[in-house]
Each structure stands twice: as structure tokens, then as C-alpha cells.
N, C-alpha and C positions, 0 to 999 in steps of 0.2 A: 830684541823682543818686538814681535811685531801684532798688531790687530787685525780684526774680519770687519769692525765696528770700530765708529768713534762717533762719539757726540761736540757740536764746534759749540764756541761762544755765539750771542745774538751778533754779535759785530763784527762777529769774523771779518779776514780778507782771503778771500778766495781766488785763486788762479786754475782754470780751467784749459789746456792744454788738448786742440786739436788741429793739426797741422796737414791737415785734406783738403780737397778740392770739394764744391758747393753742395753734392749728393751730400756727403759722409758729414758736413758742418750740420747740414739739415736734421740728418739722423740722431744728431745729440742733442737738440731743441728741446723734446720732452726732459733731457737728465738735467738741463742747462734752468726750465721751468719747476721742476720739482725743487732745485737750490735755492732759488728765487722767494718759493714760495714757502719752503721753509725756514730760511733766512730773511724775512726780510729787512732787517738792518744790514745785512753784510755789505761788502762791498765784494759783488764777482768780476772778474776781470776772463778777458777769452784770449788767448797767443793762439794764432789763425796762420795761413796764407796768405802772399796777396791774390791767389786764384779767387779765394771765397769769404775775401776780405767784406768788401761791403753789404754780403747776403742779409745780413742782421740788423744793418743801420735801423734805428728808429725804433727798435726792441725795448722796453725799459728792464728787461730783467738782467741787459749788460750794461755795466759800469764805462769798461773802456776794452776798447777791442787791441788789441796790440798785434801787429804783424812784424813776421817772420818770412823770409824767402828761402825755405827750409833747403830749397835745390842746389844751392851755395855751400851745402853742406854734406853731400850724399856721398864726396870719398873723402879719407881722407888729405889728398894731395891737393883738394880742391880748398882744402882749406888755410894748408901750408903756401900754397904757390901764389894765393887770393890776398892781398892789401885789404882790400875793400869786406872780402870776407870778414877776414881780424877784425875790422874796426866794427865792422856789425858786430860781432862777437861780444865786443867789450863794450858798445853800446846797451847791446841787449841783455848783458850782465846787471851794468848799472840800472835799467831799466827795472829790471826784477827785483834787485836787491832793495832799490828805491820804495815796490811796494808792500814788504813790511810784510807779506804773506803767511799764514795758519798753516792755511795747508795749500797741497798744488794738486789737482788731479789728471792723471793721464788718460786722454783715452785713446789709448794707442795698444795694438795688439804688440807684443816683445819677439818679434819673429824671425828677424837679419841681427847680426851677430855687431855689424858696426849702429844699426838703430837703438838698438839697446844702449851700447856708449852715450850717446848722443842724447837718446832721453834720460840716460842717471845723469850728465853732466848737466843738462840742463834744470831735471828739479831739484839737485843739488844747489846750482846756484842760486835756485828761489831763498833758499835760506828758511825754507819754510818747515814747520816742525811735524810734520804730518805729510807723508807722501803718499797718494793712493793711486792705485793703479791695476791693471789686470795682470794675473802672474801665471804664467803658464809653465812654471821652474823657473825662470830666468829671471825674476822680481824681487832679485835679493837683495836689492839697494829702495824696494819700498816698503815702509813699514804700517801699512794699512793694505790687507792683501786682498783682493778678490779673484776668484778659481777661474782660469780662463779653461775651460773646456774645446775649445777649437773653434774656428770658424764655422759654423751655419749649427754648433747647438743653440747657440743662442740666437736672434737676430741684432745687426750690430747697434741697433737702435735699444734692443734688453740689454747688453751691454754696457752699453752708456748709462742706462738710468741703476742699473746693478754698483756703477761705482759710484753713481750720487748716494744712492742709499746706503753704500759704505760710509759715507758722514753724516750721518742721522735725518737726512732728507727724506719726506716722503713725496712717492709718486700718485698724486690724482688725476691727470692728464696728460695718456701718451700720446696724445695725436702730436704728426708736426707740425712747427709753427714757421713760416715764411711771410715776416710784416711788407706789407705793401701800401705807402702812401696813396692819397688819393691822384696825386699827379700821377704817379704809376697808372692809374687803372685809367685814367683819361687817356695818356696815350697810349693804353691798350685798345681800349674803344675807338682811338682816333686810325689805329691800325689797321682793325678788323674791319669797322665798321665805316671809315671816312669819313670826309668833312663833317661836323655839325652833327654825326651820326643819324642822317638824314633818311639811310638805307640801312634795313639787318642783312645780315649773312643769309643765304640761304642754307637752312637746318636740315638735316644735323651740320654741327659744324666741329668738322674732323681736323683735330692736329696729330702730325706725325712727323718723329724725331731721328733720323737717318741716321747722323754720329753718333760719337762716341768720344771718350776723351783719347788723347793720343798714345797713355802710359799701356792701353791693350784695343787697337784697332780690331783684336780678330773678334770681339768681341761683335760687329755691324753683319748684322744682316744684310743680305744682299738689296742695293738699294732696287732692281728688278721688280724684286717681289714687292719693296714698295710700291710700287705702281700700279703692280696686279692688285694690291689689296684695296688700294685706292678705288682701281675699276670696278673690282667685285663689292665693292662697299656701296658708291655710286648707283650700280646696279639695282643694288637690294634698296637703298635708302636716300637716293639721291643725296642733297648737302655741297656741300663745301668744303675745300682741303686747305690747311694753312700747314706750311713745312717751314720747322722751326731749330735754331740752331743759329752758331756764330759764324762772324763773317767769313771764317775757314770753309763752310761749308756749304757756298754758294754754289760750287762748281757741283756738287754732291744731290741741291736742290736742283740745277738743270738737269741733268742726266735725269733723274725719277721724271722732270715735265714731259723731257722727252718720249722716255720709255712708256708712257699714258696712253692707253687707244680711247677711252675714254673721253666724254665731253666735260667732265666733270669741272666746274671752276678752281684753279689752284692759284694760290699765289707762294710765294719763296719769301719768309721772315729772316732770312740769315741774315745776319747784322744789322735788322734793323731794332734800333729803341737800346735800351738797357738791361740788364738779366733780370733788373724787377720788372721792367715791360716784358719781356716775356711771359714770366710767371704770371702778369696778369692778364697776360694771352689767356693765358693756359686756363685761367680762372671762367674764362667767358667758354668753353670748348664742351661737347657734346661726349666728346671723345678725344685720349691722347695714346695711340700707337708709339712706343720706342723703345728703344734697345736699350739695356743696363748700363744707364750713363746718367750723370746729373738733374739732366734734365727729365730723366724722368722722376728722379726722387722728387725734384720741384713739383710737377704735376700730381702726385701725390700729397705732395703741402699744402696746394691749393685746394685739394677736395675735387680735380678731374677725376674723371672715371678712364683709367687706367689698367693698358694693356702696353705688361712690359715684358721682352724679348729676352730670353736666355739662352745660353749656353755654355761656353767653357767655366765662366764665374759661378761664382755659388749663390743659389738665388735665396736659401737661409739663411744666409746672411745680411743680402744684399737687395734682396725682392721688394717693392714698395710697400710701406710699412705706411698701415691704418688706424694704429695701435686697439685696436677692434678684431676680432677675429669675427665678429658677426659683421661686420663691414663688407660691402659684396664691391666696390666701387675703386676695387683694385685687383687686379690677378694677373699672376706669370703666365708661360705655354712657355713650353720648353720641350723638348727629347726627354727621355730619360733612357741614357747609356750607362754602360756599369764604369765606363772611364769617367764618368763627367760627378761632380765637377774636377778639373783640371788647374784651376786658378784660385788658389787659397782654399784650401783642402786641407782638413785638421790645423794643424797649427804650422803648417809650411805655407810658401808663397804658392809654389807651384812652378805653372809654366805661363804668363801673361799673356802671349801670342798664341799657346795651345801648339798642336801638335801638326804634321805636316798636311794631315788632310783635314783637320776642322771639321768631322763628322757630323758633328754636336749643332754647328749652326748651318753646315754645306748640305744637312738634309730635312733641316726643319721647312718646308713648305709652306706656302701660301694658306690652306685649310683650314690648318689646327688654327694662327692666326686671326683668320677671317672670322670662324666661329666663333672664337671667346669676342671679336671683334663685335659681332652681331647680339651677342647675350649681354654684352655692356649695354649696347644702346636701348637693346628693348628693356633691358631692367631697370634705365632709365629715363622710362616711359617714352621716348621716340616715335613717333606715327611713322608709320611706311607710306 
């Protein structure tokens, strides 16, 4: 017998289950807020990554973060042939079993045939009495169901808070949340701005995000055209450019300083400060250019005025979420081809790499771009 609905006790113990890198932890803030706020005796607990393990430190609406290095786990020979895996294994049993858990919630789409295993074994071992999750057919091991519809009917951010209010949670506020200490924001200031912050940036001050994470490279715009956008930005608005990203993708910020004909000042943030020093880069920025990767979700947490890059991925599902539809301080540009999207398309994966000629991002231009580029900054308010 399974439910659409449940109602917990005031004291529940909740285990909330998302096992993504920093975008996707970001996008479940609002579902993670709405439990908080209608629990507030429970105890929630979050089983994370360590990719986007420490996004949330300093949060009060988590209890205890518990990590997982889910990638130890993705065949199964990986896990027979693995010592170290086992003993996580049976670690992270005890762990769960230890917290005594109501219910566990997934939010995880059921889309590979071994993920599916992986997540019944796992809320299985919660021990917990209440399973909830998104079912798209294949959620027949959770008995609290919500209708997964496909990837981009929903946004994966409605989603998440659709399975909080599978347990009697209500949502008052979907914006995302990304806490950031005050030492955070100093040395974001101590970045942008230098010593003593003695001097401002010259404004606008434009950040722009070249990667990508590694699980779909073809996802990156050509860093060329970053350059050109840079100039043609420069052009129109003068400013300042800060190119931001991890220490992978230093070699990725030369290349764009290079290809610059442009006077424009830039400086290259790969790996410097911490991912909350970033985001509170991102907090201080006029403007954030980037591709559909983490970091742009970040930028969207903060409340930048955000211009993000699409193509093969599905930008309904994955597009920076304002949780405001009147919100004008975030928008896609993209193609629209009758292939696209190609990467998590109804309830399949797709093709992560896309297909041999990447039409979808090898033709999107400079223009489209620069214009949404340019209606950010004058909409908020930018002098030329």
C-alpha cells in the first residue's frame, strides 16, 4: 500500500538524500527549507557528496551532513573488487541505522537500471518507515509516491520541493539558499577588490564561467567566443572581467586572456579562495556569463544577474531557478533545434557528450549572447 501524502510527527527524523555535485545540492535548498520550516523539532539529516559536501556548512536547517563518495559505487564490480568500498558500505549502514529515521527522502530521478538498486538498497537500510521519492514506474520499493513526469516538465528545483510536500511540508520560499560566512565575503572583497579594499573594480563588473563539470564537457561553449563577448561587452559598457572556476581551469582562463583584443582588465580566479569565496565573488558581480555547470547555479543563489548557456542539457530542468517567474535577474539563450535537448530528455539520460557535430552549442554565436548580455546589465540599471 503505498501514499501521494503523509503527515510526520513534530520530532520526526528525517534523512534527505542527494547525492550531486554543488548545482543540483543548491536546487534542493528551497525542498530542504520548506522541512525545516514545517518541522521545526525534527531532526533533518542530508547524505551528500564529497563534491558538494561543504556547500551548506553553517545552514541551521541541517542537523548533520553525512557524506558519501557515491563514485565507489557506480558498477557493480567496483564494489565486489573494492576492500575499502565494503567497509564504507557497512560503515555507512551503521551510520543510518544508528539514526533511527521516519522517513528518508530521495531526490533522485530512477533512470539507470543499476541506480535504482542502489537507491532501494540504500533507503532500505534507513530502516526508516516512510520512503519517499519520485516514481516514474520504477518506485516500487517506495511507499510515499510522487509522479515523476520526465525531466524538464518540472524544474528539478519543483521537484524537490514536490517530494517535501509529499510529507506534509509547506513551501513559502523557493528561492535558493547558499549560506556564506562573513569571512567568506572578506576574502571575496579581499579578491576582487585588494588590500584593505582601498580601490573598487572598475564597473560593470563582469564574471564569466568557461567550464563545466567533467561528467559532460560538451556541454562548454567555445572559450573564443568568451573573449569576443568580453570585447563586445567592454565595448558597449566598459568594466571589468573576473574568470572564475577551479584550479582545473586555469589553463582554460589563459587561453580566453589570450584570445582578448580588447583592453579590458581581466584577472583569472581559478583556484583561488574556497567555493564559498567564490560565490561570494559572485555576490559582488554586475554580471555572471556561464555555461550550465554549478557554478552557475551558485550565481543564481547569490542573487547575480545571470546569463546561462545552453545546449545539449535540458535547460527546464536545469536553467537557473529564481523561484519567481517574475524574477527578470536570470535567463537562458540557447538554439532551439528539434534534436535538443539530447542530455536527459523525458525520463532517459540521453547522450552526455551529445552527438558528433554538437550543432546545438557549435552554432550558437556571440549575439544572441551578448544581447541577453546587455538587457542584464541595463535592467540592472548599469550606466554606459
Amino acid at each position: 500500500m503505498h501514499k501521494s501524502q503523509i503527515t510526520l510527527p513534530p520530532d520526526a527524523r528525517i534523512l534527505v538524500v542527494k547525492m550531486a555535485g554543488i548545482g543540483d545540492l543548491l536546487l534542493a535548498t528551497p525542498a530542504l527549507r520548506a522541512l525545516r520550516e514545517s518541522y521545526p523539532q525534527a531532526r533533518i539529516d542530508l547524505l551528500v557528496t564529497p563534491d558538494s559536501a561543504g556547500i551548506l556548512n553553517g545552514w541551521d536547517v541541517v542537523d548533520q551532513t553525512i557524506v558519501l563518495d557515491k563514485y565507489l559505487f557506480d558498477h557493480p564490480r567496483q564494489i565486489l573488487n573494492n576492500p575499502q568500498a565494503l567497509l564504507r558500505l557497512k560503515e555507512l549502514w551503521q551510520t543510518l541505522r544508528a539514526g533511527k529515521y521516519d522517513v528518508v527522502l530521495l531526490l533522485h530521478h530512477l533512470t539507470l537500471p543499476f541506480g535504482r538498486l542502489k537507491h532501494q538498497l540504500l533507503m532500505r537500510a534507513t530502516g526508516a518507515r516512510w520512503r519517499v521519492g519520485l516514481d516514474n514506474g520504477h518506485g516500487w520499493f517506495l511507499n510515499v509516491r510522487v509522479k515523476d513526469r520526465g525531466f524538464g516538465a518540472l524544474h528539478e528545483a519543483e521537484y524537490a520541493m514536490a517530494v517535501a510536500e509529499a510529507t506534509g511540508a509547506t513551501v513559502q520560499d523557493k528561492k535558493l539558499y547558499l549560506p556564506l560566512s562573513e569571512t567568506d565575503r572578506q576574502q571575496a572583497r579581499l579578491l576582487v577588490y585588494g588590500e584593505g579594499n582601498t580601490h573598487e573594480a572598475r564597473l560593470p563588473l563582469i564574471a564569466m564561467h568557461a567550464g563545466s563539470g567533467s561528467y559532460s564537457t560538451a556541454r562548454r561553449w567555445a572559450p573564443e567566443r568568451f573573449a569576443q563577448l568580453a570585447d563586445t561587452l567592454y565595448a558597449d559598457f566598459g568594466g571589468e572581467l573576473l574568470l572564475v572556476g577551479g584550479p582545473e581551469e586555469k589553463e582554460l582562463h589563459e587561453y580566453i586572456i589570450e584570445q582578448m583584443g580588447s583592453s579590458m582588465p581581466v584577472r583569472s580566479l581559478a583556484g583561488k579562495g574556497s567555493i564559498k569565496t567564490t560565490a561570494a565573488v559572485l555576490e559582488l558581480v554586475d554580471l555572471f556569463v556561464g555555461n550550465d555547470a554549478g557554478v552557475m547555479h551558485m550565481a543564481a543563489a547569490v542573487g547575480a544577474p545571470t546569463v546561462a548557456i545552453f545546449s545539449l542539457s535540458n535547460h527546464k530542468a536545469w536553467g537557473p531557478y529564481t523561484g519567481d517567474p517574475a524574477n527578470k535577474r536570470a535567463t537562458v539563450v540557447r538554439l532551439d533545434l528539434p534534436c535538443m535537448p539530447c542530455f536527459y530528455s523525458g525520463h532517459l539520460l540521453g547522450t552526455p557528450e551529445g552527438c558528433s557535430t554538437r550543432d546545438c552549442i557549435a552554432m550558437l554565436g556571440v549575439d544572441p549572447v551578448a544581447a541577453a548580455a546587455r538587457r542584464m546589465l541595463k535592467t540592472n540599471h548599469i550606466h554606459q
